[in-house]
N, C-alpha and C positions, 0 to 999 in steps of 0.2 A: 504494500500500500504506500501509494506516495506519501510524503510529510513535506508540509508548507511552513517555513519561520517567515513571519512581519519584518519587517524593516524595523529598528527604536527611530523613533519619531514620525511615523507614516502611519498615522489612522486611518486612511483609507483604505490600507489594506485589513482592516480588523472590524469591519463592518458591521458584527450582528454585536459582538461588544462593546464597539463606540455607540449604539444604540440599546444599548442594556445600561450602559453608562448615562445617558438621554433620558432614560424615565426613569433611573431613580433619582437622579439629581430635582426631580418632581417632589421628591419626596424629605431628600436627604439632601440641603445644599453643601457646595462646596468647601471644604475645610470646617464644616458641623459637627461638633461632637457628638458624638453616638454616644458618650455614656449619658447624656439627656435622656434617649430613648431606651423605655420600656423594652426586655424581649418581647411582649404581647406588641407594641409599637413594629417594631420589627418583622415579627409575624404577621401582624395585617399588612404591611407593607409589601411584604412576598405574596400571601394571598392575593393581592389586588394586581401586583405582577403578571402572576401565572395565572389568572382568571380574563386579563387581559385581550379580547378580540384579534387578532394581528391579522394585516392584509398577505402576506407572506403564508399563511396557512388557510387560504380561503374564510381568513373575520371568525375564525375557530378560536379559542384559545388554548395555551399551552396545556393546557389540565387534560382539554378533549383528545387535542394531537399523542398526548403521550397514554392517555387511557387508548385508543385505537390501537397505537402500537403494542400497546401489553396483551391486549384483544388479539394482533393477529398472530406475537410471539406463539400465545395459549392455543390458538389454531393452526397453528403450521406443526405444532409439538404431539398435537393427539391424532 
């Protein structure tokens, strides 16, 4: 299997996590201390993430995408 390393200093090339970066900075501004925030702060945080509609998955969200996949893991196995 090929392996791809980024460039340091090329976000372009790091795409789905320059945009992972993007919305939690919604959440979590830059240079914030975290220890302000709650684990439960945190957890909703992630919840509201991975519940998230994204246009890259047909407006699904990550929860749905990754429950299909463990769906078709359980069907290719029996």
């Amino acid at each position: 299997m090929p392996i791809y390393l980024c460039k340091p200093r090329s976000p372009w090339q790091r795409g789905t996590n320059e945009n992972a970066n993007r919305l939690l900075r919604q959440y979590l501004p830059k240079g914030a201390d975290l220890r302000t925030f709650s684990q439960a702060d945190l957890d909703a945080i992630a919840h509201e993430l991975n519940h998230r509609p994204r246009k890259v998955h047909g407006y699904r969200t990550l929860a749905e995408v990754y429950a299909d996949l463990l769906n078709s893991v359980d069907a290719l196995t029996t």
